[in-house]
C-alpha positions, 0 to 999 in steps of 0.5 A: 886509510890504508892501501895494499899495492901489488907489483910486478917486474922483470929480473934486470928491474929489480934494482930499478923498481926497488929505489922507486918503491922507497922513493914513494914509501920511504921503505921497501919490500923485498916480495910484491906485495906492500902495505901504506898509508900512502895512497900513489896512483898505480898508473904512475909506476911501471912496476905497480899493477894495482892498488887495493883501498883497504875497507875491512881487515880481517882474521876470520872469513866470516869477519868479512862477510859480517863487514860485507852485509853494512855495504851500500852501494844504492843502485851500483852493480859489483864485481869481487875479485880474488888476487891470490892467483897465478896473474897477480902473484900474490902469495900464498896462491889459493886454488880456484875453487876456493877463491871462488867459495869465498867470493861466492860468500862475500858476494852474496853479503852484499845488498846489490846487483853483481856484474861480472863484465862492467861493473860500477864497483871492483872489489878486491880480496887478498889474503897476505899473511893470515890476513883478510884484506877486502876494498875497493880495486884500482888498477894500473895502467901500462901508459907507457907502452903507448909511447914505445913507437916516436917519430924520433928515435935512437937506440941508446935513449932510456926506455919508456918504462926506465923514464917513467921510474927516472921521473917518479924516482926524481919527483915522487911528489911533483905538485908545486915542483919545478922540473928541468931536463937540462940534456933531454934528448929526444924527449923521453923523460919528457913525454913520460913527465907530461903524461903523468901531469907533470910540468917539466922543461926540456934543454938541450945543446943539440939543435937536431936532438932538441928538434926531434924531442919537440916532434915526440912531444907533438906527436902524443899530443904535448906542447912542448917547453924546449930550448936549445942551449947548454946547462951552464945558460940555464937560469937557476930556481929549478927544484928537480934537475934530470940528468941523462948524461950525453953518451950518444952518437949526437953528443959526445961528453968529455971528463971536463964536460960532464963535471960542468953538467953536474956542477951546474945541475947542483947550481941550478937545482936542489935535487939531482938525479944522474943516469950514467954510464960511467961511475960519477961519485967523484965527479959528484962530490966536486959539485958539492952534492950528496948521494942518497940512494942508487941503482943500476938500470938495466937495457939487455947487457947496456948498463947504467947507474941511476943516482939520487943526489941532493 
């Protein structure tokens, strides 16, 4: 099977949404448009808008149409839609009249009922470098927006589409993973982990901090698995540890303090993704792990980089 993915981001994500694109592709492109073999659901990621599951290839229109006269859907109503538009912003941009002309000829080939509000099927059709591409429609779901608004909150805390790229970057493929948030904070990579399906453990020095992460998680309709106490007691055997490293007003971390994090991350994981404020690339090296890709993470002028260490 192969599947067309269309993205979309802001110009302070591109960075972001670049290392999350090769974290689950293994590549990048630079545009919007990808091409894979790998199937991601769209509503994991914050930058992907929809998934194309390519049936037909084709280099002629008329290809396509003889593909969508074998079409069975029984007793199922359809919908096609044109992505080369000015919402999805797939290139090139086709003008309206003709977009309809070849979902007219396509739609008529097909031997069932169409219904243009709630159809049982969504067809998709993108044309991508003088290719036909026609297949079943998933589109994303911005999940993230719904946990904008938390109980607890403070200003310097990840938002929740850059916690949503941080868990994919950390754990693209996360079954049969074990996942700690050894400095959590109020829950956001949590919140985000969980709602994907993700098992994660949360940790925290800070008593209040650890408090407010739980109330989060409550309030979205999460069980939370938080524990109150520094990274050094954390017990060992954890695949992915996160580290959003303490730089707010609850928890000031020294030079000495933030080579333990790291070092005891490296210890009790074997894959450690950072975010900082600060460069970490010594402080890396001295807990004996390696660097295998970055970004800067971008909140208006408040920058940080994002690194990927194993």
């Amino acid at each position: 099977m192969k599947y067309l993915y269309s993205f979309a981001w802001r110009k302070d994500e591109y960075e972001l949404s670049r290392l999350e694109m090769r974290t689950f592709f293994n590549f990048h492109v630079e545009g919007n448009v990808l091409l894979s073999e790998q199937k991601i659901e769209p509503s994991r990621s914050p930058f992907m808008r929809l998934r194309l599951d390519i049936m037909c290839e084709a280099t002629t229109l008329e290809e396509l149409v003889a593909f969508a006269s074998t079409i069975e859907l029984t007793d199922k109503t359809f919908k096609i839609s044109c992505l080369n538009n000015k919402d999805d912003a797939i290139e090139p941009k086709i003008a309206r009249p003709i977009r309809n002309a070849y979902m007219k000829e396509i739609g008529l080939a097909i031997s069932a009922e169409p219904n243009l509000d709630a159809p049982d099927v969504e067809f998709g059709l993108v044309i991508y470098e003088d290719t036909f591409y026609f297949g079943e429609l998933v589109h994303g779901e911005s999940v993230w927006l719904k946990h904008m608004q938390k109980p607890e909150m403070y200003s310097t805390a990840l938002s929740t589409r850059d916690a949503r790229a941080l868990v994919n970057i950390a754990a693209p493929f996360p079954e049969g993973l074990r996942i700690i948030d050894p400095c959590c904070g109020i829950g956001t990579v949590l919140v985000e982990a969980m709602s994907m399906g993700i098992p994660i453990e949360g940790r925290d020095i800070n008593k209040r901090v650890v408090w407010g992460s739980e109330i989060n998680l409550r309030h979205f309709g999460y069980e939370p698995n938080v524990q109150i106490g520094p990274i050094e007691e954390a017990s060992d055997g954890y695949d992915v540890a996160i580290i959003d490293m303490p730089y707010n007003l609850f928890t000031h971390a020294s030079s000495d303090l933030q080579q333990s994090i790291i070092t005891h991350a490296r210890r009790i994981a074997k894959r450690v993704v950072i975010v900082t404020i600060e460069p970490m690339d010594d402080k890396i090296a001295n807990a004996g792990l390696t660097i295998m890709d970055r970004a800067i993470v971008q909140k208006g002028n408040f920058k940080r980089e994002l690194v990927v260490c194993e």
